[in-house]
N, C-alpha and C positions, 0 to 999 in steps of 0.2 A: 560500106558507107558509114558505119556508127562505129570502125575502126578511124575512120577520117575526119570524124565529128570529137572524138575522142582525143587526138593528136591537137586537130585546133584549138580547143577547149582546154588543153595542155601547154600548149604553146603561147596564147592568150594569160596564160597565171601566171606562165614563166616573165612575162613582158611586164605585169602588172604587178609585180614582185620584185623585179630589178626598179621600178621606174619608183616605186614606194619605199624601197632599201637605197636608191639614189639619193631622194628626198628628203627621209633622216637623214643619210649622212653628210647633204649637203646644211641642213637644217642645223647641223651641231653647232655650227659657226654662231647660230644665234643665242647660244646658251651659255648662261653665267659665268667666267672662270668658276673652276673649284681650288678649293683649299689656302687658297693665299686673300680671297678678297677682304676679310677683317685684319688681317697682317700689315697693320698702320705702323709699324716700327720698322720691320721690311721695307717698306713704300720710302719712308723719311731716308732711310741709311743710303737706298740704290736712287734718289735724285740729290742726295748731296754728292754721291759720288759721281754722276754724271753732270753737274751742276755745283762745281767748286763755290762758285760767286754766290752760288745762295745762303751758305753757310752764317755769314757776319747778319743779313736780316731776318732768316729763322732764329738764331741766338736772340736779337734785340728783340724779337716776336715773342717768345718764352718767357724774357726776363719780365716787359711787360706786360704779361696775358694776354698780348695783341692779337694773339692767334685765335678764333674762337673758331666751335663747332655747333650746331643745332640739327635738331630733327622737322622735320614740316611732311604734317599727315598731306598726302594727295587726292583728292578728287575720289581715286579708284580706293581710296583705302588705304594704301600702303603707305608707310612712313619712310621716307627719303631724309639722306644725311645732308651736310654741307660743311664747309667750311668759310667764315667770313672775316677778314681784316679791314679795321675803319680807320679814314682816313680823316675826315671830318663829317659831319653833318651839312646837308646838300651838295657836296660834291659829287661827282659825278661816277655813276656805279659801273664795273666792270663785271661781267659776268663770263666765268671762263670755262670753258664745256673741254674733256678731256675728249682722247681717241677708244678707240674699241679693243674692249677690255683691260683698258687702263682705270685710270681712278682719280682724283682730285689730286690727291697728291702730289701723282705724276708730272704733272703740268705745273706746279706751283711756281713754276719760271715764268711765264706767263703773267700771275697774280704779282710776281712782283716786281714786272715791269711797271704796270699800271699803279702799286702802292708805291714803292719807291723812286721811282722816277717821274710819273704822272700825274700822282697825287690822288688819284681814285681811289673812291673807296671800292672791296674788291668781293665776289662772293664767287664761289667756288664751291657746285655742287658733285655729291657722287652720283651720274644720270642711274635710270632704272638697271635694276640687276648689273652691279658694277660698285665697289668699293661696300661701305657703310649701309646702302638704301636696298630695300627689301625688292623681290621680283627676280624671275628665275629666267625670262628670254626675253635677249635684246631684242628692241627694234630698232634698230640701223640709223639710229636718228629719227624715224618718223615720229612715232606713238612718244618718244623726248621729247617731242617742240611741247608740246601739251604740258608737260610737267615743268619745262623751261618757262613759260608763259608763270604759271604757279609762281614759279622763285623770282621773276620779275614783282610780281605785287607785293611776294615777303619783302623783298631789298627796298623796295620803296616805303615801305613802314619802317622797315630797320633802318634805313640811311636818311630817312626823310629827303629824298631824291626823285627827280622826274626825269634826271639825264643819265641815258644808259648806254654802253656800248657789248654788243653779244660778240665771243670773240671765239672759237671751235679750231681743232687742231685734229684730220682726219676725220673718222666721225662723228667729232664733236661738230667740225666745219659743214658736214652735214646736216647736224641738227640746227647750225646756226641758218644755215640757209632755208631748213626747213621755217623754222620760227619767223623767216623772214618774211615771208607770206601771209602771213598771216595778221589776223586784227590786234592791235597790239591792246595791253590793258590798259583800261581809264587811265591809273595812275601817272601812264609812261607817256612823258611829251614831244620829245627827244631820243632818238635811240639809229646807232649807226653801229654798221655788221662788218666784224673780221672773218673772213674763211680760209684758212690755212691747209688746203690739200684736200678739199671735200670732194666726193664723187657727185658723176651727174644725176644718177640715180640706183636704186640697189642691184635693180634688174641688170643696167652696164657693169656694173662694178663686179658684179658675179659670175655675168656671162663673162667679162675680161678675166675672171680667177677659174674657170671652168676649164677656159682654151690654153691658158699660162701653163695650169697644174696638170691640167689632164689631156689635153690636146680634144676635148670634148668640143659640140656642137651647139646651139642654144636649144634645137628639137630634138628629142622629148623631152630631155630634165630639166632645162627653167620652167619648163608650161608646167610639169607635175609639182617640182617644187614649189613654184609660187602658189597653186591649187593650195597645196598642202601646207601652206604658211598660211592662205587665206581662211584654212581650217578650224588650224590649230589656236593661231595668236590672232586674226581677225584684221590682215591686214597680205598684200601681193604684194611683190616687188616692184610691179610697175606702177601701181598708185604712190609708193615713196617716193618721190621726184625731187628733189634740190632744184634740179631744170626747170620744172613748170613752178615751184615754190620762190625761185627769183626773180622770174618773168612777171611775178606782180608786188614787187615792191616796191616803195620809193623813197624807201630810206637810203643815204649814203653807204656802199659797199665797197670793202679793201677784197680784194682777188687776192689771194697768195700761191706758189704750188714752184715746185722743182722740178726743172728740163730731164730731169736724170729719174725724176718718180716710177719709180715701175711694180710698185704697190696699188696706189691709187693714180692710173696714167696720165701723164702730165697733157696729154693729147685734150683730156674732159674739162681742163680750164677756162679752152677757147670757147666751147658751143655756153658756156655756165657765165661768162661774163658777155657775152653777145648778147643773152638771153636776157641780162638784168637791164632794166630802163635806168638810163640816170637819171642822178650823178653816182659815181663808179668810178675805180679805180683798179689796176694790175699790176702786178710784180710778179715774175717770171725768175727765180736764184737760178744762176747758170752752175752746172755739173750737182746739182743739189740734188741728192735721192728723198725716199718720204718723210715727211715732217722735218728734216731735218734745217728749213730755211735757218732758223732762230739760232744753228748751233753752227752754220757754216757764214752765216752774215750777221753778228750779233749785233754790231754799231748800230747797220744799215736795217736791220729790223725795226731795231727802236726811232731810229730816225726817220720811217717810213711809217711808222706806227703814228708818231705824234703830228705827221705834217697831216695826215687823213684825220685825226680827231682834230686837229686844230683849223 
């Protein structure tokens, strides 16, 4: 019998060993890039080369210092980067959240829709552990809206502005939806949400990279992992919600996502704009894979961009 007790009691570590070696390794996802994240000349070189057009107003950005950067201590302590271009004083701010494991940078196609064609003034942060801003593991968008909220009252002192627009591209689109939920600051009077390919929550977006990658099941390693997330960084994947965080907004919201997504699946657009009360808005790019609306419709982007702020 204590041969039998001895085997279960074997078998049980063995179980509780895999499902804890599971959990890091599905946990990796949530940590920092290494080695390239202060590689701000890197960053600049690979979106000119993917982003020709931006070229002629980074130059004019340079010649007149229009480009600026700052630091802004957070709440938790940590100092977070940005980058911000003005366009005038009270116009209306753009606030533009990059994807996962990308950086400000990345996205500065974005920023300069909004400056050069919109007239916004435009600020552009590196979210937590990503780019410039200190902190070692993402949160997928959630534990960002918190920080996102922060860089709204800086823009508002900085731009002497009350109209905002949050605008997220993957998990930036996550964090905008997340932020969207929530109470916005004094400052902000005005404020309407782009989400460009956001999942409905981290929990779906995992279990969808679980069964994709590994042909895996959501029992046992989402319940261990999300435990083990709720450990570590103070937060599960089912409380990160996009889905229930637009189900209480009433700001105006732009839907974006590509028929072809199969990163973040294009299928999580419909329950995400069902879920938001209006007024709302959708745009579906037909054959478009992830993030890629802006480089496969670029007219129709901007021209869809300005009829929702206008």
């Amino acid at each position: 019998m204590r041969k039998v007790w001895y085997a279960v009691g074997a078998l049980v570590a063995v179980i509780v060993g895999l499902l804890l070696g599971g959990g890091v390794y599905m946990l990796r996802y949530s940590l920092a890039p290494e080695g390239e994240r202060e590689d701000t000349a890197r960053c600049f070189r690979h979106l000119v080369e993917q982003h020709p057009e931006l070229a002629d107003w980074l130059d004019s950005l340079r010649c007149t210092d229009g480009l600026r950067d700052t630091f802004v201590t957070m709440p938790t302590g940590e100092r977070h980067h940005g980058y911000f271009v003005s366009s005038r004083p009270g116009s209306p701010v753009a606030i533009v959240l990059h994807g996962w494991r990308n950086c400000a940078i990345d996205f500065m196609y974005i920023g300069r829709l909004y400056h050069q064609e919109l007239g916004y003034n435009v600020l552009m942060p590196d979210l937590h552990a990503h780019g410039l801003s200190e902190g070692e593991v993402i949160g997928m968008g959630w534990k960002e809206r918190l920080d996102v909220l922060c860089w709204m009252r800086v823009a508002a002192g900085l731009f002497r502005s009350d109209s905002f627009v949050v605008h997220g591209v993957s998990m930036g689109a996550a964090t905008t939806m997340n932020v969207s939920g929530e109470e916005m600051p004094e400052e902000v009077k005005e404020v309407r949400f782009v989400e460009d390919c956001g999942y409905t929550s981290v929990w779906d977006e995992f279990s969808y990279e679980l069964k994709d990658e590994f042909g895996l099941p959501d029992f046992p390693l989402m319940y261990s992992t999300s435990l083990l997330c709720r450990l570590r960084n103070g937060w599960s994947f089912g409380e990160a919600s996009p889905l229930r965080q637009v189900a209480k907004c009433r700001w105006p919201m732009l839907f974006i996502h590509g028929d072809n997504d199969h990163f973040v699946p294009s299928w999580m657009v419909k329950p995400l704009y069902e879920a938001k009360p209006a007024p709302k808005s959708l745009w579906v790019t037909p054959g478009t894979e992830h993030a890629l609306s802006y480089r496969d419709y670029t007219a129709e982007y901007l021209s869809r961009l300005r009829s929702f702020l206008e």
